[in-house]
Backbone as numpy.savetxt, mean C-alpha at the origin, in Angstrom:
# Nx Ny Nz CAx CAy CAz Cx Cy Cz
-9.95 0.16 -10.06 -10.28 -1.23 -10.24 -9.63 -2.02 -9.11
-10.20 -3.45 -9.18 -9.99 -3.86 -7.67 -10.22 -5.41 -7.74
-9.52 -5.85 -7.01 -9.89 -7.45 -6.84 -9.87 -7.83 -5.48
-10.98 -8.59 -5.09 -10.85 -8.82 -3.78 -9.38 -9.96 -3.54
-9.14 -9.92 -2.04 -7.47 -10.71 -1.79 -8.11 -11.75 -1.37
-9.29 -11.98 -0.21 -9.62 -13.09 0.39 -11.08 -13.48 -0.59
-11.62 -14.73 -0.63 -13.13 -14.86 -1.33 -14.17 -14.72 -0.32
-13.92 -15.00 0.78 -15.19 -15.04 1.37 -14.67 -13.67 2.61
-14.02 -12.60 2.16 -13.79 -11.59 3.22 -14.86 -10.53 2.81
-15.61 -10.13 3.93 -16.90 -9.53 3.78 -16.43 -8.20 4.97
-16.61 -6.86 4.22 -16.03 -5.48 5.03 -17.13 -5.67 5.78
-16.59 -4.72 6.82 -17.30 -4.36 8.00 -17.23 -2.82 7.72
-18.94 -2.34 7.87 -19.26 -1.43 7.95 -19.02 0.25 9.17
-18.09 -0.57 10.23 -18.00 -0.35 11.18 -17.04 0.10 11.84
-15.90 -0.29 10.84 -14.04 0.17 10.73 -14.42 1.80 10.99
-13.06 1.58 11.31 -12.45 3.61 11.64 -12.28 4.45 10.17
-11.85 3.50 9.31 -11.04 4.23 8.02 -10.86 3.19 7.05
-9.97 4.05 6.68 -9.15 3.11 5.73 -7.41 3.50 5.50
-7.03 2.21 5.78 -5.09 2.48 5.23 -5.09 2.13 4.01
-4.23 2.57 2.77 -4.09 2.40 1.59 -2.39 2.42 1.77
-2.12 1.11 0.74 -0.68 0.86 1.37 -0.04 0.40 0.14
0.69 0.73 -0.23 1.17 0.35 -1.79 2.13 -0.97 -1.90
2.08 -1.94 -2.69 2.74 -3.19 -2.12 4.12 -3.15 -2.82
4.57 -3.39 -4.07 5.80 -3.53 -4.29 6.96 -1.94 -4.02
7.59 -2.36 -2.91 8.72 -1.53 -2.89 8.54 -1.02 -1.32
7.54 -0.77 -0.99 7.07 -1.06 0.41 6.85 -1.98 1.30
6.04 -2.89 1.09 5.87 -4.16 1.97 6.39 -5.50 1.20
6.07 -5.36 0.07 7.42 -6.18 -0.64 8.48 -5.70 -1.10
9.14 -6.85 -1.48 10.23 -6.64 -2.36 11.12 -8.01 -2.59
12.24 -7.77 -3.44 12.71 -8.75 -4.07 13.81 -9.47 -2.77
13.91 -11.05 -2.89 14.81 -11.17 -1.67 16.50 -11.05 -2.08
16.75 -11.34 -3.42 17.93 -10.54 -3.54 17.74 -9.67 -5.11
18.58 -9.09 -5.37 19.03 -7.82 -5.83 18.44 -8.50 -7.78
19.03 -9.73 -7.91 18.74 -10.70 -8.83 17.30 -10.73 -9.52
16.41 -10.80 -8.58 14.62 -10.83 -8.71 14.55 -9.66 -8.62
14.93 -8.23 -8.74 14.38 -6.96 -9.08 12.81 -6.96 -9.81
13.14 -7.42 -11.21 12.28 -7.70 -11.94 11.36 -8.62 -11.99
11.31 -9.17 -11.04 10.70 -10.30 -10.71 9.68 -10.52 -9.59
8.68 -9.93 -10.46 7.65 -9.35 -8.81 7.04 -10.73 -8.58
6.82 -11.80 -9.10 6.12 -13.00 -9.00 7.06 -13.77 -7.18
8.70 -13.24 -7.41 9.52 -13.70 -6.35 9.34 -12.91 -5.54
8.77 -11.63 -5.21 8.59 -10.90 -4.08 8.29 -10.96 -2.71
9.33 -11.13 -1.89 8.65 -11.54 -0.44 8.54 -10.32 0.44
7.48 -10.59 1.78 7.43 -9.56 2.24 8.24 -8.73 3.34
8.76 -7.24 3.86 9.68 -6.92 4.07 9.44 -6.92 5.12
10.35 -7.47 6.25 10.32 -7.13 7.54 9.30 -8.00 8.14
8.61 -7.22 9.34 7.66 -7.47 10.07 6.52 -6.96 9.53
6.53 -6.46 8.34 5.42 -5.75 7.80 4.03 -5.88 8.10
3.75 -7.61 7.91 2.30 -8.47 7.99 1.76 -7.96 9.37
2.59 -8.49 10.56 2.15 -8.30 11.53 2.21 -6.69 12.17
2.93 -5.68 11.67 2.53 -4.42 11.63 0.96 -4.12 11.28
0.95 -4.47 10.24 -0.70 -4.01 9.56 -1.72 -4.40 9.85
-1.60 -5.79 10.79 -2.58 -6.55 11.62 -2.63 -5.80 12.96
-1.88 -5.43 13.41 -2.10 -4.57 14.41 -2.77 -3.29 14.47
-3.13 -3.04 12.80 -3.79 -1.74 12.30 -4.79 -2.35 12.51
-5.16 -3.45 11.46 -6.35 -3.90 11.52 -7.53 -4.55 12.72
-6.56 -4.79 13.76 -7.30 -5.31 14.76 -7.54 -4.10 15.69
-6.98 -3.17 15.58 -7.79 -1.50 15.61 -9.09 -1.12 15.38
-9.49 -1.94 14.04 -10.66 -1.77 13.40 -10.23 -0.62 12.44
-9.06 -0.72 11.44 -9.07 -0.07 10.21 -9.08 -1.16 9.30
-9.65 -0.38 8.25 -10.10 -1.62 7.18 -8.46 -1.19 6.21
-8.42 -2.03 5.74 -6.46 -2.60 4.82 -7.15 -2.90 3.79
-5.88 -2.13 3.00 -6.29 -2.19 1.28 -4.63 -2.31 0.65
-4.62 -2.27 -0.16 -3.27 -2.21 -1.16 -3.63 -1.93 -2.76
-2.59 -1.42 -3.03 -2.62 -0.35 -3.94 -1.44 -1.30 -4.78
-1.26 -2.14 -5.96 -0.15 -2.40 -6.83 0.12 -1.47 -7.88
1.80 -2.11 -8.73 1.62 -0.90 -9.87 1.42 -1.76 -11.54
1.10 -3.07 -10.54 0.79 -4.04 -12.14 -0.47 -3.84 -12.60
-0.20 -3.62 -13.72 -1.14 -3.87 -14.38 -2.20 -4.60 -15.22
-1.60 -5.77 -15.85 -1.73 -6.83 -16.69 -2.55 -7.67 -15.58
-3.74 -8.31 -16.11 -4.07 -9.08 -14.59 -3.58 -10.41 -13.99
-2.43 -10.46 -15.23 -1.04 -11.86 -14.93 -0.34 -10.86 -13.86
0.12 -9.45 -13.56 0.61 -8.82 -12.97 -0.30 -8.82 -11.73
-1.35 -8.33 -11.62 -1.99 -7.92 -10.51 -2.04 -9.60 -9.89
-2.71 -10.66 -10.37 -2.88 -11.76 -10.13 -1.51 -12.13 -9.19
-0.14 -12.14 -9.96 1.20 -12.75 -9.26 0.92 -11.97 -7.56
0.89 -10.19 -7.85 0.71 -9.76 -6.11 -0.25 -10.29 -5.43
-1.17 -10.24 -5.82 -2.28 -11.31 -5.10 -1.85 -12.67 -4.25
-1.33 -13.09 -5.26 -0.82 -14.57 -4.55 0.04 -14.28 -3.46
0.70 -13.06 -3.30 2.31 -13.28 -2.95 1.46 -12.47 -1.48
0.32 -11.56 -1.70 -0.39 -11.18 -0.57 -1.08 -12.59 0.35
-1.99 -13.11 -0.66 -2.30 -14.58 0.09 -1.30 -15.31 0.45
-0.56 -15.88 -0.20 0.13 -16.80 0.31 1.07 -16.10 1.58
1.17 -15.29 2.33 1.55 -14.41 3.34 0.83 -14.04 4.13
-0.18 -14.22 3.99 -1.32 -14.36 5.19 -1.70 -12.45 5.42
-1.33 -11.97 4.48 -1.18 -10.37 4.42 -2.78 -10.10 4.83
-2.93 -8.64 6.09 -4.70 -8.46 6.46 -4.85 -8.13 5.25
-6.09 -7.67 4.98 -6.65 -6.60 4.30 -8.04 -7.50 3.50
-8.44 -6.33 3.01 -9.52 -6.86 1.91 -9.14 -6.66 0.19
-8.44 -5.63 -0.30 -8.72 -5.26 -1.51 -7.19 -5.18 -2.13
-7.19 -5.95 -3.19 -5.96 -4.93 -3.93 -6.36 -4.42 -5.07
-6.52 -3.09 -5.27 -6.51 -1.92 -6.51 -5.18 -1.72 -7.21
-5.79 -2.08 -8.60 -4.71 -1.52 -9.58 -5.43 -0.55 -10.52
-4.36 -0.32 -11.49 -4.37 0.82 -12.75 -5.52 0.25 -13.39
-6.60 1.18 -14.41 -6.77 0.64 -15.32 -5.94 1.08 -16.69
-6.49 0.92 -17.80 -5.72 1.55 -19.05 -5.52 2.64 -18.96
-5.97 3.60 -18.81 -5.76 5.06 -18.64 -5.58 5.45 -17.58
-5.86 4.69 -15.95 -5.59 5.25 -14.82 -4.23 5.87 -13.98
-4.21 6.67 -13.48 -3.02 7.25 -12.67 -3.51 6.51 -11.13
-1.95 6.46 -10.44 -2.27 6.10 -9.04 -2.98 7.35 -8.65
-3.01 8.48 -8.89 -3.83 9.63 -7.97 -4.55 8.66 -8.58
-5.57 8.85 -9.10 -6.94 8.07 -9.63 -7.47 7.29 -8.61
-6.81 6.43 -8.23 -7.52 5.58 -6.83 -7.10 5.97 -5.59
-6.29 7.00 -5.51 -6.39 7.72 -4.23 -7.28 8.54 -4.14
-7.73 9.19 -5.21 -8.92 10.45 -5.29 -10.08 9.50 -4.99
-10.51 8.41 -5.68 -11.59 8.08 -5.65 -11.99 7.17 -4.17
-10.89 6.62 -3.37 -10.52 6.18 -2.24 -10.50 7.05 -1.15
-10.45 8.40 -1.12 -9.89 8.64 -0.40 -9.42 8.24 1.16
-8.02 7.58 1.41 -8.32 6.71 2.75 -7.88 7.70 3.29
-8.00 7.17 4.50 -7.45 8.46 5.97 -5.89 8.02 5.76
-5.12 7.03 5.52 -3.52 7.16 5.71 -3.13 6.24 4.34
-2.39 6.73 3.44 -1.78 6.53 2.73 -0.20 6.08 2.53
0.08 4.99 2.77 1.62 4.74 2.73 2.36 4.16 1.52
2.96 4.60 1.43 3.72 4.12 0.12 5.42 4.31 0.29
5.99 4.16 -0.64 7.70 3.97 -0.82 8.10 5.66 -1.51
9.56 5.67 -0.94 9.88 7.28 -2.13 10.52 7.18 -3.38
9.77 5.76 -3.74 10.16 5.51 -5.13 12.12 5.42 -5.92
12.46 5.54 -5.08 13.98 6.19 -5.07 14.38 5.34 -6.86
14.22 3.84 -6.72 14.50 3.26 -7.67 14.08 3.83 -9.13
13.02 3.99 -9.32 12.68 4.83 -10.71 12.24 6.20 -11.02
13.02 6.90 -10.22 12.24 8.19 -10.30 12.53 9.55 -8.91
11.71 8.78 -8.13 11.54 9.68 -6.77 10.06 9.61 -6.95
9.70 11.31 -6.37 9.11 11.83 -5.71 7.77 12.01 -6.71
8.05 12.28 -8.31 7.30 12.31 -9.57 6.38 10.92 -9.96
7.01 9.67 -8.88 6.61 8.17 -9.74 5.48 7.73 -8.42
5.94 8.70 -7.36 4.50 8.52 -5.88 2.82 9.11 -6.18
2.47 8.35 -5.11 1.14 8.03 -5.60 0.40 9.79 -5.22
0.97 9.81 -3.92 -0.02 11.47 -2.92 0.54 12.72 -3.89
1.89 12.66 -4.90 2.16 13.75 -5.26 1.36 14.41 -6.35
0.51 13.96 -7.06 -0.48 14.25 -8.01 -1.58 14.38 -7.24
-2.37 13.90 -6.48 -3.63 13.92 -5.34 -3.87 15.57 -5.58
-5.19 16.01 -6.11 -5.71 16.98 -5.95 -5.62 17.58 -4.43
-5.55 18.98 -4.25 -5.30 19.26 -3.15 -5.94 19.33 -2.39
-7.44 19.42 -2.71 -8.72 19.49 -1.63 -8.69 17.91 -0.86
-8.17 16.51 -1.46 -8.64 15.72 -1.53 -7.12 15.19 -0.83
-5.88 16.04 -0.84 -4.44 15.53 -0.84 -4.48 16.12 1.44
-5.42 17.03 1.79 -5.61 17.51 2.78 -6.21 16.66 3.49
-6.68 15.13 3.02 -7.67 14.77 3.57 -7.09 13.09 4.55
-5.85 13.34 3.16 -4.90 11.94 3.69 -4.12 12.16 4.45
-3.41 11.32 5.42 -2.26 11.29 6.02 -1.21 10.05 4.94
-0.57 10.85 4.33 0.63 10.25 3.35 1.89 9.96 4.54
2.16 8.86 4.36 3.32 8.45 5.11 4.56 7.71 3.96
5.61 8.14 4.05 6.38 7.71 2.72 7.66 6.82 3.65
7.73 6.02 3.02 8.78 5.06 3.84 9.87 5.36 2.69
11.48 4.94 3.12 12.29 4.57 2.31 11.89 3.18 1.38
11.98 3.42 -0.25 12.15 2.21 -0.75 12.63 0.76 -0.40
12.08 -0.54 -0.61 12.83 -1.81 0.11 13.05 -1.66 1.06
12.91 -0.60 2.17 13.23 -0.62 3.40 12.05 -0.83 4.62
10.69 -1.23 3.97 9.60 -1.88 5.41 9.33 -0.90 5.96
8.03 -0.93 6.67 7.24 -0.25 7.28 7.74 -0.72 9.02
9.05 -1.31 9.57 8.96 -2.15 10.65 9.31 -0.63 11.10
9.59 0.51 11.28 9.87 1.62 11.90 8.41 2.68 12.23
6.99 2.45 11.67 6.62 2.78 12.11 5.61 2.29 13.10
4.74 3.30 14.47 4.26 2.91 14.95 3.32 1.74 15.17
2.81 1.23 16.28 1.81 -0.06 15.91 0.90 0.64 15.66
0.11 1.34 16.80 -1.31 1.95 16.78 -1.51 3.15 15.58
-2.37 3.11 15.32 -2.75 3.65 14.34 -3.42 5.34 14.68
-3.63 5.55 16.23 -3.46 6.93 16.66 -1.87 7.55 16.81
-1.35 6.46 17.18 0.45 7.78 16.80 0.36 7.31 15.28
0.36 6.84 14.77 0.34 7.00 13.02 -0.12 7.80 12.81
-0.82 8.31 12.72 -1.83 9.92 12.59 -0.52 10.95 12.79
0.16 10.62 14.25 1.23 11.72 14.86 2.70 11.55 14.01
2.63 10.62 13.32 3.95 10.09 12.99 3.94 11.43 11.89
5.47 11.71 11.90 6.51 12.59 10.79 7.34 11.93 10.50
7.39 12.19 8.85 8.42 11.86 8.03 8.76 12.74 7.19
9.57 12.03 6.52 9.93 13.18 5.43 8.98 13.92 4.21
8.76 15.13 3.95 7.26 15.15 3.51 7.96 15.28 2.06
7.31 14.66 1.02 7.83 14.43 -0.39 6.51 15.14 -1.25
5.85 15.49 -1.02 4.35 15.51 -1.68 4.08 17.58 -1.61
């Protein structure tokens, strides 16, 4: 399931791919320790925005992936994506029964980034570690440290392809 971020943003048929990028704990997060729980206060980490615009003006199409559910939940990331001027077209959430594999399977994008969950879990609470395997071969999973921003990896989106990290999946 999915809500568009912009109203009048119309895909282009014509993009390279797709990045799928998971928002709280990755490109957001709380600005102090206080708003944990408080995804409505979530600002974004780093240089993140203008990282992903540099994807996008590549010609990859930008998506985001939340873990709210409630559409008071999905709605608050929304805003906190708009009001940040964040690229992309789509943010996908859960439905009632959905798993994040679920919209990675049915998505399948070419690069997948997300957080290593450190805060609740690890490696069990990520999105690529359930991904069927025919379908888990198809992504490039890139796992950042939790709260810690995407400002470490490449701009272009051909060394992203080359980029290594730590493989959790």
């Amino acid at each position: 399931m999915y809500i568009p971020i912009y109203e009048n943003n119309i895909e282009n048929n014509q993009l390279n791919g797709l990045i799928l990028i998971f928002t709280e704990g990755t490109i957001i997060g709380p600005k102090s320790i206080w708003n944990f729980f408080n995804h409505k206060k979530y600002i974004p980490i780093g240089n993140c925005i203008n990282k992903i615009k540099n994807w996008q003006n590549e010609g990859w199409n930008v998506a985001y992936l939340t873990s709210r559910k409630s559409m008071k939940g999905v709605n608050e990331i929304k805003d906190i994506l708009e009001k940040n001027h964040f690229p992309g077209n789509n943010l996908y959430y859960r439905g009632s029964k959905e798993k994040y594999k679920d919209i990675a399977e049915e998505l399948v994008p070419n690069i997948l980034i997300e957080d290593d969950c450190r805060s609740i879990g690890g490696k069990w609470q990520m999105t690529i570690t359930y991904v069927r395997n025919d379908i888990k071969e198809k992504i490039k999973s890139i796992v950042a440290n939790e709260f810690k921003g995407i400002d470490h990896l490449p701009d272009s989106v051909s060394e992203l392809f080359k980029y290594v990290a730590r493989n959790y999946a």
